[in-house]
C-alpha positions in Angstrom: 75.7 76.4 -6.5 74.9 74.4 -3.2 71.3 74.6 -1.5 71.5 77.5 1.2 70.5 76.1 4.6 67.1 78.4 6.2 68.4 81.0 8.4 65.0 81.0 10.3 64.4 76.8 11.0 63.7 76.5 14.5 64.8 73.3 16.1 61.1 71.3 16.6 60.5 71.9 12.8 63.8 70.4 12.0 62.7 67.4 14.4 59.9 67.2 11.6 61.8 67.2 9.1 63.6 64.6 10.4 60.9 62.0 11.1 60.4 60.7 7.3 64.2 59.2 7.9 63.2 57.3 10.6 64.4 59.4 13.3 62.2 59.6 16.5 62.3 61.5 20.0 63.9 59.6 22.6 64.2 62.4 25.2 64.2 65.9 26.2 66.8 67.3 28.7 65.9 71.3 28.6 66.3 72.5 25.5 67.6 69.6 23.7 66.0 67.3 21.6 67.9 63.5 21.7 66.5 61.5 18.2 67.3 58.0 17.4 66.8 55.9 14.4 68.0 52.4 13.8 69.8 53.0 10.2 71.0 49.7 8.9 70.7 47.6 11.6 72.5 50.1 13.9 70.8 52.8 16.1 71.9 56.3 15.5 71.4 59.7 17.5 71.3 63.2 16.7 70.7 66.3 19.4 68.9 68.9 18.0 68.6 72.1 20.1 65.1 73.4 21.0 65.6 76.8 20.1 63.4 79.4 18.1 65.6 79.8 15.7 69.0 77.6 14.9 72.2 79.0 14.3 73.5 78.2 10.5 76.6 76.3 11.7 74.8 74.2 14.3 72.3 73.2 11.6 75.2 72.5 9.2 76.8 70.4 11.6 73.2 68.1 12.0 72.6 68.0 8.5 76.6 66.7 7.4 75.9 63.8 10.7 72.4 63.3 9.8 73.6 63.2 5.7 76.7 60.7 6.4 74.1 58.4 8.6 72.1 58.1 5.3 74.8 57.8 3.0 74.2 60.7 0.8 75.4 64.0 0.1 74.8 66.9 2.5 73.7 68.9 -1.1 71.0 66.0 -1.7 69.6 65.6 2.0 69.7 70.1 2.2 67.2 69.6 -0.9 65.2 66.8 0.4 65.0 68.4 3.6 64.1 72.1 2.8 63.3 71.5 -1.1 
């Protein structure tokens, strides 16, 4: 069975989550959170929103651009990610 995603993540503790892959905060515009990491030699950017709590299919959507950045599957990075 695939790895549930958290129903209760906000949006900075996914930024955390985030940081081990290299990604970093480029900028804030109100409540959204621009990351860039240079993946293979080419620079790639996620938005994250800033809320308390993100919905399941925006933090689906992150995770499967996020996952295809890396080159892995969305199932692996959910595990990495949340364990």
């Amino acid at each position: 069975m695939p790895p549930r995603l958290p129903r209760d993540i906000s949006g900075e503790d996914f930024v955390r989550l985030l940081r081990p892959y290299g990604f970093r905060l480029v900028r804030q515009h109100g409540s959204h959170i621009r990351l860039t990491a240079v993946i293979d030699g080419v620079e790639r950017h996620v938005t994250v929103p800033r809320h308390s709590g993100l919905r399941v299919g925006t933090l689906s959507s992150i995770v499967q651009q996020v996952a295809g950045y890396l080159g892995v599957e969305r199932d692996a990075l959910i595990d990495e990610l949340i364990g």
